[in-house]
Short mmCIF file of the C-alpha atoms (twelve columns), coordinates in Angstrom:
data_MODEL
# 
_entry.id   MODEL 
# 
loop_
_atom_site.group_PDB 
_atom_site.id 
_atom_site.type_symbol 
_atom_site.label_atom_id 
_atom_site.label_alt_id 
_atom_site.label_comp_id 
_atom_site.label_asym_id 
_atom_site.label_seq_id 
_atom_site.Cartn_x 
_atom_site.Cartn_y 
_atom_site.Cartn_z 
_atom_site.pdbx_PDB_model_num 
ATOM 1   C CA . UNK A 1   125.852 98.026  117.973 1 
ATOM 2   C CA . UNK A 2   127.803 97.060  114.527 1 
ATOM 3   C CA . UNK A 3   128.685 92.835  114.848 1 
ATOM 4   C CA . UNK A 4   130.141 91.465  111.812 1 
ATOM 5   C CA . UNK A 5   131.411 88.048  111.824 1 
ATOM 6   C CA . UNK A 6   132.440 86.121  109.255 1 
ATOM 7   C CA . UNK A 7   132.291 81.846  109.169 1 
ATOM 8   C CA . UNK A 8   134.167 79.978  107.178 1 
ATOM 9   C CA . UNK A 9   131.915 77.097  105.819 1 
ATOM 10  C CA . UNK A 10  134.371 73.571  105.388 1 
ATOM 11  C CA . UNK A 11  132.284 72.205  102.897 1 
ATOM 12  C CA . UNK A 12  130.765 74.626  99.957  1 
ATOM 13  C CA . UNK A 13  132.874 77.269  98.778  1 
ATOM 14  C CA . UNK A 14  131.265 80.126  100.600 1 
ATOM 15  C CA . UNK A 15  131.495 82.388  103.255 1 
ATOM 16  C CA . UNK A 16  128.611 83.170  105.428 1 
ATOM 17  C CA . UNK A 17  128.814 86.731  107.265 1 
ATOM 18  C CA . UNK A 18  126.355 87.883  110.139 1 
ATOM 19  C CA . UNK A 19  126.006 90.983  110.519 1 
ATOM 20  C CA . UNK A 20  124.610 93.194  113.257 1 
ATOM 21  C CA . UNK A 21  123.472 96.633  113.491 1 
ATOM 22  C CA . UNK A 22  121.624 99.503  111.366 1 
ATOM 23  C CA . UNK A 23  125.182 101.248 110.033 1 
ATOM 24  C CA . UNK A 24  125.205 100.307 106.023 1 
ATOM 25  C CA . UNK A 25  128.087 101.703 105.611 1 
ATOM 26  C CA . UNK A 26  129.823 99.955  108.218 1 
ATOM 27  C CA . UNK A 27  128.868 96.973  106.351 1 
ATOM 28  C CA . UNK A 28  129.436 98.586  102.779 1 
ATOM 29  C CA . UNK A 29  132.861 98.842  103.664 1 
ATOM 30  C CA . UNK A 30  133.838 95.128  104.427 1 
ATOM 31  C CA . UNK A 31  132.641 94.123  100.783 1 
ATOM 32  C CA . UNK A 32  133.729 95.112  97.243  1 
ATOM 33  C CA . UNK A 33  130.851 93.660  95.482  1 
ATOM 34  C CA . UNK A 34  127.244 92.777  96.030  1 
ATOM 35  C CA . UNK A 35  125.032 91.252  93.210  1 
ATOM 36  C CA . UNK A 36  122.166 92.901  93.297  1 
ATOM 37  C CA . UNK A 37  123.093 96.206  94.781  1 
ATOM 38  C CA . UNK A 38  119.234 97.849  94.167  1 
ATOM 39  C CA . UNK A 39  117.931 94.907  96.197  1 
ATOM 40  C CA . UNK A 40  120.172 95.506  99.239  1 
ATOM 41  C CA . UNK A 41  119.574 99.265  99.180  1 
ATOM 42  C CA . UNK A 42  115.467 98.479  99.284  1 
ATOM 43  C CA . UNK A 43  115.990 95.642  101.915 1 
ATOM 44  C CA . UNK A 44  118.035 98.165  103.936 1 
ATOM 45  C CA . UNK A 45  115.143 100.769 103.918 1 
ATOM 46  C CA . UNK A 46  112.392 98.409  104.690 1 
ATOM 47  C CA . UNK A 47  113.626 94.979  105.957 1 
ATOM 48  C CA . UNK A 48  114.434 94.012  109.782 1 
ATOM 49  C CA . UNK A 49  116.504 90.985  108.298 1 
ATOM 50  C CA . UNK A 50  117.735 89.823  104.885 1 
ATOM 51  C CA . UNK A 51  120.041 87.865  103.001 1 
ATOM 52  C CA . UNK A 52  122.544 89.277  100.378 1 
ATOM 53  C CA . UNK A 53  125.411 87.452  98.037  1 
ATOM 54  C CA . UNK A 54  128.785 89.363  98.477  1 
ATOM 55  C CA . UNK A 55  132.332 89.520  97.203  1 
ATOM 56  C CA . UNK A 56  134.617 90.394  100.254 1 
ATOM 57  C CA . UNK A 57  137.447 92.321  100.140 1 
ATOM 58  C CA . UNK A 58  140.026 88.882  99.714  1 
ATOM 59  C CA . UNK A 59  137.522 88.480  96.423  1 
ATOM 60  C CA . UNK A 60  135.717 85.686  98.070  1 
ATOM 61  C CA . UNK A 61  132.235 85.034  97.505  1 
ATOM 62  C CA . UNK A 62  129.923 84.878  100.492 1 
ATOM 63  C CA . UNK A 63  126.766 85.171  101.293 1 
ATOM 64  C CA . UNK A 64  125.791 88.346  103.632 1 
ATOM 65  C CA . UNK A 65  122.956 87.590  106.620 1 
ATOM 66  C CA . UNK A 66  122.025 90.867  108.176 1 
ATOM 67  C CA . UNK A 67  119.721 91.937  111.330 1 
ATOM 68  C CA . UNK A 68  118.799 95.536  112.087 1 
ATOM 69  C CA . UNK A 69  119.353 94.406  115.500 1 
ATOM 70  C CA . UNK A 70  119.945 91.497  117.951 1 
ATOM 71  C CA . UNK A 71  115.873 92.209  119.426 1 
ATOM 72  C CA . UNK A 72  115.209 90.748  115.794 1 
ATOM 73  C CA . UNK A 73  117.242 88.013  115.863 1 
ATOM 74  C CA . UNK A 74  114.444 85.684  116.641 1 
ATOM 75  C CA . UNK A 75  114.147 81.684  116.310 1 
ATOM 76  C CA . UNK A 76  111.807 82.528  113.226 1 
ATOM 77  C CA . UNK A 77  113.533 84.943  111.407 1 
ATOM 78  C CA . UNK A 78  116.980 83.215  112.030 1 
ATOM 79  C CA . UNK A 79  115.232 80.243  110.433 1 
ATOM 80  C CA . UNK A 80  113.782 82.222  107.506 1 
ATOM 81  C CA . UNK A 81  116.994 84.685  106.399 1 
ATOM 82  C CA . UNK A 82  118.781 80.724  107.047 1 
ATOM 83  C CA . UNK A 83  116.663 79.311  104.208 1 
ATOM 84  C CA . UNK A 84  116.839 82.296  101.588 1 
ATOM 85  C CA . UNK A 85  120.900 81.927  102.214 1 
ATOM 86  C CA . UNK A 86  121.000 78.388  101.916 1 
ATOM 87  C CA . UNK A 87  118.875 78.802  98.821  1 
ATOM 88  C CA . UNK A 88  121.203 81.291  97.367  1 
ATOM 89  C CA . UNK A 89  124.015 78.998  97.956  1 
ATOM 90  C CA . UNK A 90  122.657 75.929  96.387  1 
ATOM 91  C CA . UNK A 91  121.629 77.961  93.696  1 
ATOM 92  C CA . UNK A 92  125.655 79.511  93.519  1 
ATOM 93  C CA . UNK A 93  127.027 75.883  93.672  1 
ATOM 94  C CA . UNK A 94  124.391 74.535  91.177  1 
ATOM 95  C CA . UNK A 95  123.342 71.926  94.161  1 
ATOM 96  C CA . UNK A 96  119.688 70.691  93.484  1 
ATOM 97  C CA . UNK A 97  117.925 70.974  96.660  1 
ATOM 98  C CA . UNK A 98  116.096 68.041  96.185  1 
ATOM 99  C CA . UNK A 99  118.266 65.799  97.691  1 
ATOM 100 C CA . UNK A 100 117.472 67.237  101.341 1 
ATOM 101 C CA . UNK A 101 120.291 66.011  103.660 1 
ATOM 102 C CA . UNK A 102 122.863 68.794  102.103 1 
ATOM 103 C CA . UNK A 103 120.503 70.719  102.271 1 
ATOM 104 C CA . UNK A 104 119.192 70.624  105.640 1 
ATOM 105 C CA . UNK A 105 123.053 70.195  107.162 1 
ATOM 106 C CA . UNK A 106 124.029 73.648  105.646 1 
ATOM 107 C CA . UNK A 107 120.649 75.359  106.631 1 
ATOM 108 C CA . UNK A 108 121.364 73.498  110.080 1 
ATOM 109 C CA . UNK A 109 125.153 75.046  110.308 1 
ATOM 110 C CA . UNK A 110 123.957 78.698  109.288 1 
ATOM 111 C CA . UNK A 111 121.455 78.726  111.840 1 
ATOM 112 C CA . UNK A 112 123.705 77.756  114.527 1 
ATOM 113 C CA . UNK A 113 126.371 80.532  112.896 1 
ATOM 114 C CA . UNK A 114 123.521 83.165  113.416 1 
ATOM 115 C CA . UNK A 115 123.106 81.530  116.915 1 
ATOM 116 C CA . UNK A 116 126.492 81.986  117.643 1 
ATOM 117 C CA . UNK A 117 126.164 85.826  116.743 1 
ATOM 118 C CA . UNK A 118 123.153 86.213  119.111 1 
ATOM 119 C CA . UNK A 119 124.636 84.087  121.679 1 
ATOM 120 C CA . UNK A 120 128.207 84.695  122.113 1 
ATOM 121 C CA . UNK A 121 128.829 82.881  125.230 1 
ATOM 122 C CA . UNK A 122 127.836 79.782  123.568 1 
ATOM 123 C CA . UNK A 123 129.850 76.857  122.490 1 
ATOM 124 C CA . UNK A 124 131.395 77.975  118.984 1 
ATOM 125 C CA . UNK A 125 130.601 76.885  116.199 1 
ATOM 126 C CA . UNK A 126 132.789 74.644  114.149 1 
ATOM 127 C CA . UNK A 127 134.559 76.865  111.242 1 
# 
């Protein structure tokens, strides 16, 4: 199964990407850029979720949430790749996480993006 959707976030200037399946190259070919390239190819051979910052093709940044497959799409480990991307994010904007509501509402809105992937007969979320 390759999934690879792509949410446009209407508050940060980011684009969040779930992807799907165990096909890097299918995914290697909707980017141009990651930044840290040595850390995706390690979290490729040994992870069953992670979190990656991206350049897409339109030379947007992103930020890259990827599951080997939708059996590891769990509540937990949607929760936990949500954090490290909101993290990465904040960190990209120069937001201080200490001031929790901004922080929590994005977190909040990529978990429900990653629910959306899991669960596509859901209500959408909004874009």
């Amino acid at each position: 199964m390759k999934i690879l959707k792509e949410f446009k976030q209407p508050i940060y200037p980011f684009n969040l990407y779930v992807a799907v399946g165990d096909d890097l190259e299918f995914i290697n070919k909707k980017f141009v850029d990651y930044y840290d390239a040595d850390k995706l190819s390690l979290a490729w051979e040994n992870d069953i979720a992670f979190v990656q910052q991206v350049i897409s093709k339109k030379r947007e940044y992103g930020v890259l949430i990827c599951f080997r497959s939708l059996q590891y799409m769990k509540v937990g480990v949607i929760a936990h790749e949500s954090c490290h991307a909101t993290k990465r994010i904040f960190d990209y904007i120069g937001a201080d996480a200490r001031h929790h509501e901004p922080f929590e509402y994005l977190m909040e809105w990529i978990v429900r993006c990653c629910d959306e992937v899991k669960n596509p007969k859901k209500k959408k979320t909004k874009k």
